[in-house]
Backbone bond lengths (Angstrom), bond angles and torsions (degrees), N, CA, C in turn:
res aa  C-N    CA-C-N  psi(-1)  N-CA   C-N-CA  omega(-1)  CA-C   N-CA-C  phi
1 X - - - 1.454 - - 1.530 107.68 -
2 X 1.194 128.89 132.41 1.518 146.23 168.92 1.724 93.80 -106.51
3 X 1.799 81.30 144.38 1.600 86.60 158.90 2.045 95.57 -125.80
4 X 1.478 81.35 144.14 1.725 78.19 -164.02 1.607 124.96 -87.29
5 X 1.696 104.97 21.37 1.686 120.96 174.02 1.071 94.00 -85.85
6 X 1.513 154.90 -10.33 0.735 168.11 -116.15 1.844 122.92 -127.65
7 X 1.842 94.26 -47.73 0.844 99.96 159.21 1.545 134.23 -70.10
8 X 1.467 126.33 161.88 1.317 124.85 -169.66 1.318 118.81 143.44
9 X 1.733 120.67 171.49 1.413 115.38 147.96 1.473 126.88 -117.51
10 X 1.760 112.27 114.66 1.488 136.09 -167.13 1.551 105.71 -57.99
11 X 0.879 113.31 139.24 1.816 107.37 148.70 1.423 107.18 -130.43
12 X 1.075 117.92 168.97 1.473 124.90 175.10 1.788 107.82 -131.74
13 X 1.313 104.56 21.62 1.759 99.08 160.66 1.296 113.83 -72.93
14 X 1.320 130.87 -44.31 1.345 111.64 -163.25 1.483 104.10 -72.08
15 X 1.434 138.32 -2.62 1.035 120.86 168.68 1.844 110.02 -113.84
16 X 1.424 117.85 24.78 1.026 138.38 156.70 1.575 137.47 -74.37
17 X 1.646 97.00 37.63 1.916 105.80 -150.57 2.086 82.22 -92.38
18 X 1.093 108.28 139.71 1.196 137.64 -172.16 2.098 112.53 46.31
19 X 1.326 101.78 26.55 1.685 111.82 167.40 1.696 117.82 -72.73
20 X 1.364 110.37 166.90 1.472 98.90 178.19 1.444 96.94 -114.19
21 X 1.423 119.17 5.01 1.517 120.30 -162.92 1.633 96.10 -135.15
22 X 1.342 89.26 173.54 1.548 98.71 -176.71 1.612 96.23 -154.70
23 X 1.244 127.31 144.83 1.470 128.66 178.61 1.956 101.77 -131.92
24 X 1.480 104.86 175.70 1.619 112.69 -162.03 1.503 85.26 -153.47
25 X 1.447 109.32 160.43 1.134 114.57 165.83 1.929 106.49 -170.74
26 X 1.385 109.03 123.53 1.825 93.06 -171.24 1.805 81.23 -139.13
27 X 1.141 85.27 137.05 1.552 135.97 -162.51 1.456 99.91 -119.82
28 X 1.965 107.85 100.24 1.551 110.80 172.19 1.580 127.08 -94.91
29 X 1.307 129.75 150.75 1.439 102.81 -173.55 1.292 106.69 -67.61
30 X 1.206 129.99 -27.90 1.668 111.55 161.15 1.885 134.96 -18.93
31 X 1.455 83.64 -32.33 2.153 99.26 -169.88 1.541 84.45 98.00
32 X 0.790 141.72 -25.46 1.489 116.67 -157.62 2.094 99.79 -85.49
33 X 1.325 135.30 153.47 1.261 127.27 135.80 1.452 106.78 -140.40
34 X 1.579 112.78 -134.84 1.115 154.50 164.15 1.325 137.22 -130.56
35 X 1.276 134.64 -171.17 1.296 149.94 179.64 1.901 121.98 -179.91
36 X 0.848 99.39 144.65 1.563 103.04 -167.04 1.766 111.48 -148.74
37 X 0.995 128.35 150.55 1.324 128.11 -164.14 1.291 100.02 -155.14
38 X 1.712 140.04 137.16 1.287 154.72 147.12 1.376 115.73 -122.31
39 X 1.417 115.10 153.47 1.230 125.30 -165.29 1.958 96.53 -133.37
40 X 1.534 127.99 162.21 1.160 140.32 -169.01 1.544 107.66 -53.42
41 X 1.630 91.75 -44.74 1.695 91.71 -176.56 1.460 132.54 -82.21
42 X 1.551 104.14 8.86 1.324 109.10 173.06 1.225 118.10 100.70
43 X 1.373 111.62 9.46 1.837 113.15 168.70 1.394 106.39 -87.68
44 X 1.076 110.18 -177.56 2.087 114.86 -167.46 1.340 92.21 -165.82
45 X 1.147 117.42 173.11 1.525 132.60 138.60 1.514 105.23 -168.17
46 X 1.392 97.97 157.44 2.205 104.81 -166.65 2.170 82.99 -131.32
47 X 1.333 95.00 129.42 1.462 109.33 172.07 1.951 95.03 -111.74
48 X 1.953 100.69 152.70 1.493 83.76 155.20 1.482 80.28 -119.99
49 X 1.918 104.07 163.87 1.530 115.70 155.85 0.970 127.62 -136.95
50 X 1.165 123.71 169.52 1.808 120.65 162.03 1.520 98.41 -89.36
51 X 1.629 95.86 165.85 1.740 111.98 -177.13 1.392 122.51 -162.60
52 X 1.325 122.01 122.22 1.630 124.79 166.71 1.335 132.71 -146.81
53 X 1.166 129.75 -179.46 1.431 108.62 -156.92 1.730 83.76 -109.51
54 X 1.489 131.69 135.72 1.361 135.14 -151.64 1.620 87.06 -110.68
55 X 1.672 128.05 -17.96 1.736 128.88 173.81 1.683 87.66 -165.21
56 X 1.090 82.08 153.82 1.968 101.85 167.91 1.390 111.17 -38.35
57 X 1.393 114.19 116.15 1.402 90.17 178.20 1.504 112.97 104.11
58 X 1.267 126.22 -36.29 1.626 139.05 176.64 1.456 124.63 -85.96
59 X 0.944 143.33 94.20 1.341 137.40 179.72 1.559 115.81 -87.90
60 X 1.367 128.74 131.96 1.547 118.34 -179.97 1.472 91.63 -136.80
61 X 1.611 113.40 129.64 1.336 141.60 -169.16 1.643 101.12 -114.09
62 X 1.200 108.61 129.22 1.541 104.00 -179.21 1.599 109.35 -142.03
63 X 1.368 105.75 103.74 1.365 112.11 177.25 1.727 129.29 -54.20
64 X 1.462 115.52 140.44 1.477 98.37 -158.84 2.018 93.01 -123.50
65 X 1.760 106.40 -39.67 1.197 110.01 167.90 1.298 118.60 -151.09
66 X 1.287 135.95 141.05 1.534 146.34 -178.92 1.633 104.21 -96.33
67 X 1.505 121.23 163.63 1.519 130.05 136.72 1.457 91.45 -148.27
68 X 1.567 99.11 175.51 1.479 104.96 -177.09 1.473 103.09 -175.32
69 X 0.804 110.67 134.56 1.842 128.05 -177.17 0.983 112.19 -158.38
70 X 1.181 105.77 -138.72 1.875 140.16 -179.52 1.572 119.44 -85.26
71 X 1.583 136.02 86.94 1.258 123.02 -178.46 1.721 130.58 -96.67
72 X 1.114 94.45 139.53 1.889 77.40 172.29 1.457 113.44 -85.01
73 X 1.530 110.51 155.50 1.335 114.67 -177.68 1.782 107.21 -53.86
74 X 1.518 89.88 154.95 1.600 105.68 -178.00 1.462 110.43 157.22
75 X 1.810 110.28 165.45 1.191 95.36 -179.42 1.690 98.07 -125.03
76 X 1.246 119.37 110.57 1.214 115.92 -6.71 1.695 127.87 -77.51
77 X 1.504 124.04 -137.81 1.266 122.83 -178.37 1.296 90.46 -112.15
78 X 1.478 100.64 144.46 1.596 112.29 171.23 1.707 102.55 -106.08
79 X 1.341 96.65 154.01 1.424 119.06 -168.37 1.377 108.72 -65.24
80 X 1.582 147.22 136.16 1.579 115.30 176.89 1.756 79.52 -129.25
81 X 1.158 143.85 -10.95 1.238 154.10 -148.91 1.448 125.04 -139.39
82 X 1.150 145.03 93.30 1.443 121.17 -174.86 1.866 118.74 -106.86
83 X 0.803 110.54 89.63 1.584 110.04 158.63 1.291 153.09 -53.45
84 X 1.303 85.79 -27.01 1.915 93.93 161.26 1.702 87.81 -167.67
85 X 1.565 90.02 158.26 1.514 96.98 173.87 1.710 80.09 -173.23
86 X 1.820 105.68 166.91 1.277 138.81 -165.83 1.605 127.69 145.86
87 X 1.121 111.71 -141.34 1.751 123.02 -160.43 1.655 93.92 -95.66
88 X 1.328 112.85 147.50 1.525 110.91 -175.99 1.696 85.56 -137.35
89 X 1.369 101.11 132.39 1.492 100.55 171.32 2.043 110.51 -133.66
90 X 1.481 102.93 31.57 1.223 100.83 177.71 1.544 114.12 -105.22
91 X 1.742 105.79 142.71 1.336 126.37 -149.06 1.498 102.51 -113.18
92 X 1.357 136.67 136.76 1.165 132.24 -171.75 1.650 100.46 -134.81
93 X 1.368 118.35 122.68 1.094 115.88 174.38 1.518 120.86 -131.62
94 X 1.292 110.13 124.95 1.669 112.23 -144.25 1.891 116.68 -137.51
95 X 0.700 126.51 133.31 1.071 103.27 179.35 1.556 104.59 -111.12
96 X 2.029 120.10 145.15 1.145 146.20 -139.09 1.427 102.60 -132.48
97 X 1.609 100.64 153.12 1.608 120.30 -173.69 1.740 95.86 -140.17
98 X 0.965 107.47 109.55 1.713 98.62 157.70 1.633 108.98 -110.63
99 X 1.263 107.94 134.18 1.731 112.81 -162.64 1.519 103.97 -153.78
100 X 0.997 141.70 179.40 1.387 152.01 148.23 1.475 99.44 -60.68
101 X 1.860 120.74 157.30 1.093 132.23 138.71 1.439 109.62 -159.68
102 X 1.238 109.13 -162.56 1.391 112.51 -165.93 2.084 85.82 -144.28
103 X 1.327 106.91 100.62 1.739 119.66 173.45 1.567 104.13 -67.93
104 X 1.688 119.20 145.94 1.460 117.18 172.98 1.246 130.20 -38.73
105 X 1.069 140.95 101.44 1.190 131.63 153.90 1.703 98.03 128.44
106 X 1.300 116.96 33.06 1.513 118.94 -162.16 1.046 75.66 -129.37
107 X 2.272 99.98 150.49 1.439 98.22 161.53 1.875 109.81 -113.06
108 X 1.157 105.93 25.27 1.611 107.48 179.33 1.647 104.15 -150.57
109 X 1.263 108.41 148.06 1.675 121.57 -165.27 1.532 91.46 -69.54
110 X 1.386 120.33 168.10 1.184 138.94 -178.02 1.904 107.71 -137.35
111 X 1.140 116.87 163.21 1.441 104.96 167.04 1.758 112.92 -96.40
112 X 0.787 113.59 133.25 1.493 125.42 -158.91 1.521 111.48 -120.17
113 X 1.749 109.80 138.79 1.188 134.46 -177.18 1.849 107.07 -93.48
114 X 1.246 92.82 91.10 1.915 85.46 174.20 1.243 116.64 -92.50
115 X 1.340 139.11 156.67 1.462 134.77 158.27 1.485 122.79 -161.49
116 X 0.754 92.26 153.91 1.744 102.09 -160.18 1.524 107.71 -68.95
117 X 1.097 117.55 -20.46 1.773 128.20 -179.67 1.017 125.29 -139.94
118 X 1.345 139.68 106.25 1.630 150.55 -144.57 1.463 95.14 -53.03
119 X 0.904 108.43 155.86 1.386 136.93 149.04 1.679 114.07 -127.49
120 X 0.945 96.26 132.46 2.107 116.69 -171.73 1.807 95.61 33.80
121 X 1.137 89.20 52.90 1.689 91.51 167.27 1.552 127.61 80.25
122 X 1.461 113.30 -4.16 1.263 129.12 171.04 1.558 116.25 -132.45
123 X 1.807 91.53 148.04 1.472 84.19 172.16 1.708 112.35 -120.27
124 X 1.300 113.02 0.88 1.657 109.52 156.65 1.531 106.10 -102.49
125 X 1.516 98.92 155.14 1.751 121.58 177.65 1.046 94.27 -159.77
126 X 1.958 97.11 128.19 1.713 105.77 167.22 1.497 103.29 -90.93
127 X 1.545 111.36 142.23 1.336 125.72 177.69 1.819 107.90 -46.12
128 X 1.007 149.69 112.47 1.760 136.75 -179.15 1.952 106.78 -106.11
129 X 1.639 106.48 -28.30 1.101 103.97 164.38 1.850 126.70 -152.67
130 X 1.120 111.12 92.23 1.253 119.25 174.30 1.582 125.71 -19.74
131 X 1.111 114.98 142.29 1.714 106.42 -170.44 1.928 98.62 -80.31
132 X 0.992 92.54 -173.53 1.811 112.45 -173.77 1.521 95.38 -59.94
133 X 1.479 119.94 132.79 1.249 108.71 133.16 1.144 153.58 -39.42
């Protein structure tokens, strides 16, 4: 089961006000996405996963492969370096809120990714691009 607010691509900068990192995460209606994470000093890493909602309300993220190195800025960061890469078999199971809010330092609400258990180090992401109609 997918729930299809769901789909999209997340960021978690706007609620990144004094962070050294920033994380991404886009969620296709396929089940399939990604996730990606950079930090100030120039580390990154890009995961892909599968994804579905396991009950209303439940989200389960299941890692399939990692790399991680050296990224250049971007949103997200692209890889220019790889340091390790392989098989990812970590499972995240979380339960999710998509709602309006308004992130620090914003002057208008956004629709927002809540969850009870980080993913790439955060657990809010403002929606930046909605999946396909």
């Amino acid at each position: 089961m997918r729930d299809e607010n769901l789909v999209g691509l997340w960021d978690s900068g706007p609620y990144d006000y004094a962070a050294m990192e920033s994380s991404w995460v886009c969620l296709q209606s396929d089940g399939t996405g990604w996730s990606a994470w950079a930090n100030a000093a120039g580390g990154a890493s890009v995961s892909q996963l599968t994804w579905t909602c396991v009950e209303d309300g439940e989200l389960e993220v299941r890692y399939r492969w990692t790399a991680s190195g050296t990224g250049r800025p971007g949103t997200p960061p692209e890889l220019v370096a790889i340091d390790e890469e392989g098989p990812d078999d970590t499972l995240i199971r979380t339960r999710f809120a998509v709602r309006p809010d308004t992130p620090p330092l914003a002057e208008s609400s956004v629709a927002t990714l809540h969850l009870d258990e980080a993913v790439e180090f955060s657990r809010h992401f403002a929606l930046v691009a909605p999946g396909p109609e």
